[in-house]
C-alpha positions as CSV (number, residue, x, y, z in Angstrom):
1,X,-99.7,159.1,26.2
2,X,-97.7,162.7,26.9
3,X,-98.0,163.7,30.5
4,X,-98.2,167.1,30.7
5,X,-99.3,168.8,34.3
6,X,-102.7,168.2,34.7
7,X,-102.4,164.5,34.0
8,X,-99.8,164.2,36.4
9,X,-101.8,165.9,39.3
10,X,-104.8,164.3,38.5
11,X,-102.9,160.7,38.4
12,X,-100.7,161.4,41.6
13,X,-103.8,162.5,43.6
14,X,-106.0,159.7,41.8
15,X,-103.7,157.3,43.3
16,X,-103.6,158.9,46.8
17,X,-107.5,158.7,47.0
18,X,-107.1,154.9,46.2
19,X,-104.5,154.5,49.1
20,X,-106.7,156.4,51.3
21,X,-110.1,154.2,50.4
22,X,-108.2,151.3,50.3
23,X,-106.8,152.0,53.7
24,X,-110.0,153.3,55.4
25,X,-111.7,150.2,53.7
26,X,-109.9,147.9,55.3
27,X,-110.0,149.3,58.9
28,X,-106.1,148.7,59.4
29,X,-106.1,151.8,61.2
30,X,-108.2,154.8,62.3
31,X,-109.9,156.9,59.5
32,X,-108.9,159.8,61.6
33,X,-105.6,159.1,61.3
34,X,-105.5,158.0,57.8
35,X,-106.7,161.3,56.6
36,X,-104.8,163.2,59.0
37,X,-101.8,162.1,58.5
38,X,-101.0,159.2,56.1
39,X,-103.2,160.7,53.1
40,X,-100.3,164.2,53.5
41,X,-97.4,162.2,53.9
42,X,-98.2,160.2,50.6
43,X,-98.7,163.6,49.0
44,X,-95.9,164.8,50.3
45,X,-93.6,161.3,49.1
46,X,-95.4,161.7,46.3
47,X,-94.6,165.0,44.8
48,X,-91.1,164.5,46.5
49,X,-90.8,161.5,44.2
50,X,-92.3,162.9,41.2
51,X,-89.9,166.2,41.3
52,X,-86.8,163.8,41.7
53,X,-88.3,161.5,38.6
54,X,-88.9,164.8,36.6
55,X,-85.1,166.0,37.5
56,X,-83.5,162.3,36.5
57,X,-85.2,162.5,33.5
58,X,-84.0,165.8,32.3
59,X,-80.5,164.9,33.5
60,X,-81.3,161.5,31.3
61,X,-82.6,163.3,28.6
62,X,-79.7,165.8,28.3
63,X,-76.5,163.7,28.8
């Protein structure tokens, strides 16, 4: 499978909405706070993390 950038986006927020449902599901914490501010900081991490794996590889991919 080539990732290219829709694929990413759609798997990256695919996996934040399962985060969020699991988390609201289970009733560990407010909903209000889980979409306030846990589902943006796993975006956030996320694309952090995703920019960093993106920059490794080319560094990988070069040297």
């Amino acid at each position: 499978m080539e990732f290219d950038l829709p694929k990413t986006i759609t798997l990256l927020v695919g996996l934040v909405a399962l985060g969020t449902a699991a988390l609201v599901g289970m009733g560990v914490m407010a909903t209000s706070t889980v979409l306030m501010m846990v589902t943006p900081a796993m975006l956030v991490f996320g694309a952090v993390c995703l920019a960093i794996g993106i920059k490794h590889g080319e560094y990988r991919a070069l040297n």
